[in-house]
N, C-alpha and C positions, 0 to 999 in steps of 0.2 A: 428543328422539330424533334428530333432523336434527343438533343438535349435536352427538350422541354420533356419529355414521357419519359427519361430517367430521371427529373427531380421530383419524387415522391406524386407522380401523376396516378391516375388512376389505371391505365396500362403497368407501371410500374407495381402497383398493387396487386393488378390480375395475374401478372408474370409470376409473383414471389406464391399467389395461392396459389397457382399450378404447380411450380417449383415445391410445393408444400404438400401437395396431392401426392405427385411423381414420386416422394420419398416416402409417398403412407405407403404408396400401391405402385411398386415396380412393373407390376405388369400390366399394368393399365395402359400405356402408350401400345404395346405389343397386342393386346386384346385389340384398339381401336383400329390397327393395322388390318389385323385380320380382317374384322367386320367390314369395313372397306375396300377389303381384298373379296370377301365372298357377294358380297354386293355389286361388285364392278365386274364380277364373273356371269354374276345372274345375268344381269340386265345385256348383257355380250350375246350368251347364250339366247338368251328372247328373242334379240333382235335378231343374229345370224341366226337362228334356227330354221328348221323346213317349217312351210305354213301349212296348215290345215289342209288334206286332203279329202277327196270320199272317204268313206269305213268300205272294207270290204264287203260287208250289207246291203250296204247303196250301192256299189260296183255290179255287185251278183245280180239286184232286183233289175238293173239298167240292163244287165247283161239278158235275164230271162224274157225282155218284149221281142220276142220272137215271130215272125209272120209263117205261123204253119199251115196257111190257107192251101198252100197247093200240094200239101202230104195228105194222101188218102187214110182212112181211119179205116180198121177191119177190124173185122170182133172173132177173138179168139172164145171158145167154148168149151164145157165139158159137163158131166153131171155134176159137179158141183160150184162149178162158177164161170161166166162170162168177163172180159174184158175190152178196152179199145185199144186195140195198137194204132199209133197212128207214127209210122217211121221209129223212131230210136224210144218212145215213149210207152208205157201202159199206164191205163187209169180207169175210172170206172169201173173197180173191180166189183159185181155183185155176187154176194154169195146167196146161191140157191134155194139151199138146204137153212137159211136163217132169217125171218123174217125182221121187217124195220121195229114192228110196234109187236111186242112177246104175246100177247094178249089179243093179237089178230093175227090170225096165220097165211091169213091171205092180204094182209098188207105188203108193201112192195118190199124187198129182199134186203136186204145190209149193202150197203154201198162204201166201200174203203177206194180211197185216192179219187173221189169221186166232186169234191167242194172246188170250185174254182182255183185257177193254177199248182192244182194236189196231181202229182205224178210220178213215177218212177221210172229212170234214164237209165238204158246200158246204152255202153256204147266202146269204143277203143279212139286213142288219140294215137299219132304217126308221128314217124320221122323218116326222112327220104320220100315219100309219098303224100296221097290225099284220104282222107280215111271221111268215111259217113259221118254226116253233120245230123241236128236234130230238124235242119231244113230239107234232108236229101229227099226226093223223090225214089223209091226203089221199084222193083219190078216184082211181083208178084204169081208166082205159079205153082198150083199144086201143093200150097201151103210154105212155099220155098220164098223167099224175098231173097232178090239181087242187086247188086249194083258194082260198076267195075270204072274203075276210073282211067282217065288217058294215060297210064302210065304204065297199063295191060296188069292191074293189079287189081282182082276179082273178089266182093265179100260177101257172101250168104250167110245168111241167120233161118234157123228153126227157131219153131216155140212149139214146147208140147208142155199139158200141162200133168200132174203127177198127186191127183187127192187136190189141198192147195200151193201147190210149190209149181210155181212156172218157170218152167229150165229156157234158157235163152241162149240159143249154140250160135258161135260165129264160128267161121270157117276161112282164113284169109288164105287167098294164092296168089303166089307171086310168079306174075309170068315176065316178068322183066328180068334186064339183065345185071341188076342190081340189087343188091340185100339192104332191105328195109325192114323197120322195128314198128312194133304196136305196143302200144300200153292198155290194158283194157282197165274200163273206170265203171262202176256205177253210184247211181243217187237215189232217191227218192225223198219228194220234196212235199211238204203238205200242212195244216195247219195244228193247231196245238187241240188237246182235246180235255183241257183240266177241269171244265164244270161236269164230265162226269168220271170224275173219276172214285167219287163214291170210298174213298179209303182205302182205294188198294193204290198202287206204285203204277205212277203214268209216266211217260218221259222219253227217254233214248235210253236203249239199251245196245251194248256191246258185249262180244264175245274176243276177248284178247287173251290168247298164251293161254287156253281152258279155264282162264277165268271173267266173270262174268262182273261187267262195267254199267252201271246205271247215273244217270243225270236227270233229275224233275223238269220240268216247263221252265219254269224260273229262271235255275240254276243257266239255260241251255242261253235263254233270253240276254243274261249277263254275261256271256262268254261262252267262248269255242273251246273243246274237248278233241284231243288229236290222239289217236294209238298206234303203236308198229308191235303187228305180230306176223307169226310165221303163216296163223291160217285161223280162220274166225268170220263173224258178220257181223251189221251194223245194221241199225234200222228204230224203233219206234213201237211202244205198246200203249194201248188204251186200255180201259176194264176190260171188256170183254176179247178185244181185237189186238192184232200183230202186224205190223210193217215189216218184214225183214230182208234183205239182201246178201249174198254170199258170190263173193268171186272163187270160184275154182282154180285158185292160182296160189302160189305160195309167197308169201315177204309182202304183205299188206299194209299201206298205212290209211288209216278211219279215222273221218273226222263228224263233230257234230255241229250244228251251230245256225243258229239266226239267220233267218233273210229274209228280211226286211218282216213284216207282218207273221210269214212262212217259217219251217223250220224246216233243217235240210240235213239228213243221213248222207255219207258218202264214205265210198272205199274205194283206191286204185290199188294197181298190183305190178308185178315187176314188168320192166319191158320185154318181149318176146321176139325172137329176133326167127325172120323169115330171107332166108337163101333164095337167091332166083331160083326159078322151077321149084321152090319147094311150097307147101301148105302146112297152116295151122290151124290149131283149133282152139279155142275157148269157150269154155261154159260159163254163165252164171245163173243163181238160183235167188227166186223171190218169192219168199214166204206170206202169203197175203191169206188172213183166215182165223177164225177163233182160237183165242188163248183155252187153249183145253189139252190138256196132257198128255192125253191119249193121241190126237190129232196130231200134237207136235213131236211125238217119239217117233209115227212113221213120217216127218216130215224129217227125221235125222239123218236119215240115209241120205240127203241132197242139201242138206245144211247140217253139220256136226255139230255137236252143242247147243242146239234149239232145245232141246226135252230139256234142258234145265234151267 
């Protein structure tokens, strides 16, 4: 057979145009190498690869069905706005002093964090201990909420409120005889609000390193926005309206971003370390209330960098 395809057979032909080719274009065998090589990497690659997981979107929305049927709601108040607390949550915020409809003054009040699963979370996350969940039951007295876990580790929170800035104090003691860490975190979680936003700037806004971070609806919809500053907040503006949060802590990292339908503000801060017998404290401050300048300069004294 060999002998028959070298006497001027047609294989013998094809050999000598390759052979013909090879000497137009040295590097043509070397090219074919490659492309075979990058193709035989791909199709590797595909196959061993990880397969499709959740998006962290989906993780978070799975994450938020929560049964908070057995945490009591209380409503925080002042002259110029009402709230629900209901355990580690506020919402329903109405402002007083600002009607729904401009042109009726006795229509019902402005309602922020108020649309179905719109809220804003403080809270602290633990190590060596058990720290308040957004399911905990607390105790309630005198405006005091408590709760202390089997590990003789005690946590009380205040809320007072300051014009529109709601300061949220915890107070952790450690009566163990162990030294345990808290990280304190907050969020506020709520929907987009771009049909009115009438030509001014809607979105997430941050305050990182004194300077000021903005991202549209859109933008936010497409992708997550992450910052590490020394001290700053994070949160959310509409025309008229502000979502803001601030942890009183220093080495902050902010993030923005999608969930699911929702969009979701958040900042943690450094871990705090608590000594047996000893106590701490944390503040955070949440600016809930009309974009107006004047409003938001004395709102700087409990969030820095709000007045601009």
């Amino acid at each position: 057979m060999v002998k028959y395809m070298n006497n001027n057979s047609g294989f013998q032909q094809w050999n000598a145009a390759k052979d013909a080719a090879q000497k137009k274009s040295p590097w043509m065998g070397f090219l074919w190498w490659v492309i075979l090589f990058v193709a035989a990497w791909w199709m590797m690659s595909w196959w061993m690869g990880p397969k499709p997981t959740q998006t962290d979107a989906e993780n978070a929305v799975a994450v938020e069905a929560l049964d908070l049927s057995a945490v009591p709601v209380n409503e925080i108040s002042s002259d110029n706005l009402t709230a629900d607390v209901q355990g580690l949550r506020i919402s329903n915020v109405e402002l007083l002093k600002y009607a729904s409809n401009a042109s009726d003054d006795n229509s019902a009040p402005v309602t922020l964090l108020g649309t179905e699963g719109a809220f804003a979370e403080i809270g602290l996350l633990s190590t060596g201990t058990t720290a308040p969940t957004a399911t905990t039951v607390w105790k309630n007295s005198d405006g005091v909420s408590t709760w202390r876990n089997s590990d003789g580790v005690s946590f009380s929170r205040t809320i007072t409120i300051n014009d529109y800035v709601i300061s949220v104090t915890d107070t952790v003691k450690n009566a163990s005889k162990e030294e345990i860490s808290v990280a304190p975190y907050a969020r506020i979680v709520r929907a987009n609000d771009m049909k009115s936003s009438a030509g001014v700037y809607t979105g997430s806004v941050a305050f990182v390193n004194s300077d000021l971070e903005h991202e549209d609806w859109p933008r936010i919809a497409k992708k997550s926005f992450a910052y590490s500053t020394t001290n700053g907040f994070i949160g959310f503006v509409d025309q008229y309206w502000e979502t803001v949060l601030s942890i009183n802590s220093p080495d902050q990292t902010m993030r923005v971003k999608a969930l699911g339908d929702m969009y979701q503000a958040d900042a943690a801060a450094n871990v705090v370390v608590v000594a047996p017998g000893a106590e701490q404290t944390i503040t955070t401050n949440l600016y809930v209330g009309p974009r107006d300048r004047n409003t938001l300069m004395n709102a700087d004294s409990f969030i820095s960098g709000i007045d601009q």
